[in-house]
N, C-alpha and C positions, 0 to 999 in steps of 0.2 A: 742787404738783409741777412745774404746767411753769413757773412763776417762780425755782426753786431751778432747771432746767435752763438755764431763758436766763439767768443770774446764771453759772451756770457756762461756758456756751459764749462771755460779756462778758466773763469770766476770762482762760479760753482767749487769746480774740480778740487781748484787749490784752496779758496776758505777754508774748505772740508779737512784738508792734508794736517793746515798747520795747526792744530793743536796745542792750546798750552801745554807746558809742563807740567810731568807730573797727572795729568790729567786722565792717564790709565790706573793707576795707584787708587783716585780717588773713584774713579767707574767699579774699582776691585771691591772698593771699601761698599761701595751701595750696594752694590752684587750681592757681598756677603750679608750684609745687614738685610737682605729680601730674602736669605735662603734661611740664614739665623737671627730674628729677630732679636735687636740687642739689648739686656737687663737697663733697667733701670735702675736709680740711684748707684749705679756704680762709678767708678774711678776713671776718668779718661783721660787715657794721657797724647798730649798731641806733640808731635815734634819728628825730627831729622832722625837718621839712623842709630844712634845709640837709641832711639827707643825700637828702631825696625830691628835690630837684628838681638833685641831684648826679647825672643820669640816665646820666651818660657819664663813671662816675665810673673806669672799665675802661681807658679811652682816657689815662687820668690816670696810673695804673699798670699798663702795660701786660707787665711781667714780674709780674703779681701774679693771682691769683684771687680774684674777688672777690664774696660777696652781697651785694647791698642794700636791707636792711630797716627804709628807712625809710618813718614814715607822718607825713605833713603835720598840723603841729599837737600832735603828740603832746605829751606831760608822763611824767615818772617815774611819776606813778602808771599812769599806762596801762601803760608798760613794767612797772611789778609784776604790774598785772592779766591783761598777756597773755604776762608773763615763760615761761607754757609751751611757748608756739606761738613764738613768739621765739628760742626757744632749744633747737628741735627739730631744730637742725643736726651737724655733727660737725665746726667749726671749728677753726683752728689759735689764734687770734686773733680776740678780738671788739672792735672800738673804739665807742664810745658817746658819741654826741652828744643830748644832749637835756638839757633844767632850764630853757631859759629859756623856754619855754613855761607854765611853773610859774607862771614869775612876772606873765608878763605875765597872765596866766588871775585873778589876783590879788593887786594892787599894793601888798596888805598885808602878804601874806607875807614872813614870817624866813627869814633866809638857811637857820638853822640847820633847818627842816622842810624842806625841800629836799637841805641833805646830807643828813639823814635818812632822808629818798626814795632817794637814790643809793645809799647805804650799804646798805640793804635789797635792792635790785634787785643790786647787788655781791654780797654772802652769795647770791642765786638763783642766779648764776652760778657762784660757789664752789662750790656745793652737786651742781653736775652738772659741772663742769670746774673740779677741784681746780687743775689742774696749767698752764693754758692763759694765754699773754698776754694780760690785759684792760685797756684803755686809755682813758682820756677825754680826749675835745678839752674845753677851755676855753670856759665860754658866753662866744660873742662879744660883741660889743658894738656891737649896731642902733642905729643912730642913732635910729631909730622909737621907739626905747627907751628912750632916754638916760635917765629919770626911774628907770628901777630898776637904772640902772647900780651904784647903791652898794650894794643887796642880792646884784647878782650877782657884783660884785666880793667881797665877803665870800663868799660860796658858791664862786668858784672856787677862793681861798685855802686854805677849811679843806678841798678834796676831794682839792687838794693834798698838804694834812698830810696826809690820811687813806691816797692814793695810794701816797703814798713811804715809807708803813710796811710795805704790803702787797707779799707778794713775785708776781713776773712780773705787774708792776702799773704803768703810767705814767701819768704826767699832761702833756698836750699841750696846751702854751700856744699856742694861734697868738694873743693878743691882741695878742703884739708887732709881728707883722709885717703887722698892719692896722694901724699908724700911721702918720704922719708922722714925717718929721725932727724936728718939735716934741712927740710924744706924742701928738697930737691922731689923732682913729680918722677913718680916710681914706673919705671918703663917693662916691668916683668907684669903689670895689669892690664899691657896691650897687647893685642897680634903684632903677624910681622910686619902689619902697613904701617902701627905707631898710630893709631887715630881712632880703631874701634876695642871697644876693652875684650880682656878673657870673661870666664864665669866669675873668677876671685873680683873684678872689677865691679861687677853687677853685685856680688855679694856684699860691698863695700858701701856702693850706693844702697841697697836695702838697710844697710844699717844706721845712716843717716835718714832715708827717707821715712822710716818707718813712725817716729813719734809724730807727723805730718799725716801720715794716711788715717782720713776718718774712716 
């Protein structure tokens, strides 16, 4: 009897321990949303660390409302799995940065289970905001990275296709205006890791994203 009890309270113990990922971030994110209730018809944006550590991302658009719901490191699957709590706002517009987490998490990975990721977490937000502008930035292109530049190039393309069939739906390339006059992807717009941008990088993306923000 008391070994079937301690069996169950090692049960207990450990369900409790393992935690998904990520799963502090989003306890932060309701935290915050109980002390400051958050505006409606605003702009949310959900995705991986270039939006987390976009902490002044307000200051950028400053005629704009804005939530930011990003969590460092994230991947689309995360965004499925906490697609609930994510998407428990009353937004005008949601822009979504995240996938290259995907890849770098697994350098094996096809471009194509990736859009498949996005497409999925897409139909989530369908499903509760028929009618709403939903938007993706284009997975940049980290120097840190360079090795799965050719997977994410295929993944930005076909999100593309999939984007521009979909209606109040875009697709926001900023890959362009992180290059050089030569093509080449301009490495003085990232820190020293080579994967999260400066301000000038943010300032870059503001100026593509901006005819996009309703």
């Amino acid at each position: 009897m008391l070994s079937a009890f301690l069996l169950l309270t090692f049960a207990l113990f450990f369900s409790q321990e393992k935690k998904p990922m990520f799963w502090q971030d989003i306890e932060n994110f309701k935290k915050q949303d109980q002390e400051t209730p958050p505006p409606k018809d605003a702009i949310l944006l959900i995705g991986s660390s270039s939006f987390t550590k976009w902490t002044d991302v307000a200051n950028y658009f400053p005629d704009k409302t804005i939530i930011n719901r990003g969590f460092g490191g994230s991947r689309l699957t995360d965004l499925n799995y906490f697609a609930n709590d994510l998407l428990n706002y009353q937004p005008k517009q949601i822009i979504i940065y995240c996938g290259e987490n995907d890849f770098a998490d697994d350098d094996k990975l096809k471009a194509d289970v990736v859009v498949e990721r996005f497409k999925t977490f897409y139909q989530k937000i369908r499903a509760k905001f028929p009618k709403i502008e939903v938007d993706y930035i284009s997975i940049k292109y980290s120097p840190s990275r360079e090795k799965l530049w050719p997977q994410m190039k295929e993944a930005n393309k076909k999100i593309a296709a999939f984007m521009k069939k979909q209606p109040n739906s875009e697709f926001i390339d900023i890959t362009k205006v992180m290059q050089d006059a030569k093509g080449n992807v301009r490495k003085d717009l990232f820190v020293e890791d080579m994967l999260h941008m400066t301000p000038e990088g943010y300032k870059l993306w503001t100026s593509v994203m901006n005819p996009y923000m309703k």
